[in-house]
C-alpha positions, 0 to 999 in steps of 0.5 A: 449121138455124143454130140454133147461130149465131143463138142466138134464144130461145124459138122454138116447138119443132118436132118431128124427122124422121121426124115424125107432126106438123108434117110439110111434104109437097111437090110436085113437078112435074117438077123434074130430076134436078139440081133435085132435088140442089140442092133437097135441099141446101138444103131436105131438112131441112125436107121430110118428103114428096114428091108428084110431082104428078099425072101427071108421074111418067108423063113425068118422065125417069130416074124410078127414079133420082129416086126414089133421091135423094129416098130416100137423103136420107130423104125419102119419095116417092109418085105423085099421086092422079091417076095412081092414078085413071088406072090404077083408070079403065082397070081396072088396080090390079094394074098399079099394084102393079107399079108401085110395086114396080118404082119402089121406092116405099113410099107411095101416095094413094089419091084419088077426086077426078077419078073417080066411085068409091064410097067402100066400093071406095076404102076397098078400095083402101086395105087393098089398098095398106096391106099393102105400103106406106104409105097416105095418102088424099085427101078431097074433089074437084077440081071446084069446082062440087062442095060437100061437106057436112061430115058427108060429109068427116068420114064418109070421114076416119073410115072411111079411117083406120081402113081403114088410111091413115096420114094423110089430105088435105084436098084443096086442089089446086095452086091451093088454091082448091078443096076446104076453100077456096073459089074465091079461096084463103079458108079454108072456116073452118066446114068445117075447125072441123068437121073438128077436132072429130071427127078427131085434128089430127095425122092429117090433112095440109091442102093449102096452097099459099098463104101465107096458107092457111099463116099460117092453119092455124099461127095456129090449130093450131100450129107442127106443123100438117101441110101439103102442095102446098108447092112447092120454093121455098116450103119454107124460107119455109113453116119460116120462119112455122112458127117465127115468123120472118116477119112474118106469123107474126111475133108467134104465139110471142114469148110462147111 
């Protein structure tokens, strides 16, 4: 950050990395060794996760040496949700801690958004996978035919953290047009309101790939509102509304 070259006043505080809050989780989809080199130059900063979307862990070339990178520049890694439902569709959880001891990896989604899995076994899954890495879980579904109600996504919040999930997600998907949005990327207001109320703020990661789903979570919750299914590109302009430098954002914090 240029901070010291600019010198502008009373801009929000944003918390330091390795953050509990304000933490900004972004997918990758297949993003080259190269790619990955440059992204971090200009954006490691600012990134605190990497999800390397869904499935694409499976396909994407010089996986472990990847994975480094991210490591060495202090960011985190871990496999989408869908790769792990992959594993659990076939019965192959212990193939799957394998894995992730082959790959180094030190986080893990638990999700059961392509599967029908009951939440007692995913709950399960998690104090599995908590006793040899960091667990995020996901609630919600990617079938946007599917609503659930929000004493059902504040059950499953609850019970998955205290089964031992360092945050949980709100599923959005890549398009955020699912999950706690409806079809056309509107945030389902009432269902998050809901959401707050039972579940600390600072525990719960929101997907949000559109600008304005981000505009709206930081307008109402902060500058250090946690948020995922960034994409590479969006990570600088994502800091920039995060700190009121965009015009979206532009007038949240002057009187901070």
């Amino acid at each position: 950050m240029n901070s010291e070259l600019f010198q502008l006043k009373n801009l929000p505080a944003r918390t330091g990395k390795p953050r509990e809050e304000g933490i900004t989780m972004v997918m990758d989809k297949g993003l080259s060794l190269r790619e990955v080199e440059d992204f971090i130059s200009v954006s490691g900063e600012y990134t605190d996760l990497v999800k390397l979307g869904f499935g694409t862990g499976f396909l994407t070339p010089h996986l472990i040496q990847k994975i480094k990178i991210y490591q060495s520049a202090g960011i985190p890694v871990y496999f989408g949700g869908t790769l792990f439902e992959a594993y659990i569709a076939r019965n192959q959880f212990e193939d799957y801690l394998r894995l992730l001891e082959k790959t180094g990896i030190t986080h893990a989604e638990v999700s059961d958004g392509s599967i029908e899995m009951h939440h007692d076994e995913k709950c399960e899954y998690i104090r599995k996978l908590s006793n040899n890495v960091i667990v995020l879980s996901e609630v919600g579904s990617k079938d946007a035919e599917k609503i659930i109600p929000p004493y059902e996504w504040i059950e499953q919040m609850e019970s998955e953290i205290s089964a031992g999930v360092w945050k949980v997600i709100a599923e959005a998907r890549e398009s955020g047009t699912v999950g706690i949005f409806r079809g056309t990327g509107e945030v389902r207001s009432g269902l998050v309101a809901e959401i707050i109320r039972k579940i600390p703020l600072e525990k719960i990661l929101w997907e949000a790939p559109q600008k304005t789903q981000q505009v709206w979570f930081i307008k109402l919750y902060g500058t250090n509102v946690n948020m995922g299914n960034i994409a590479p590109n969006e990570v600088i302009p994502l800091e920039t509304l995060r700190l009121g430098l965009r015009g979206d954002s532009f007038h949240f914090f002057l009187n901070s």
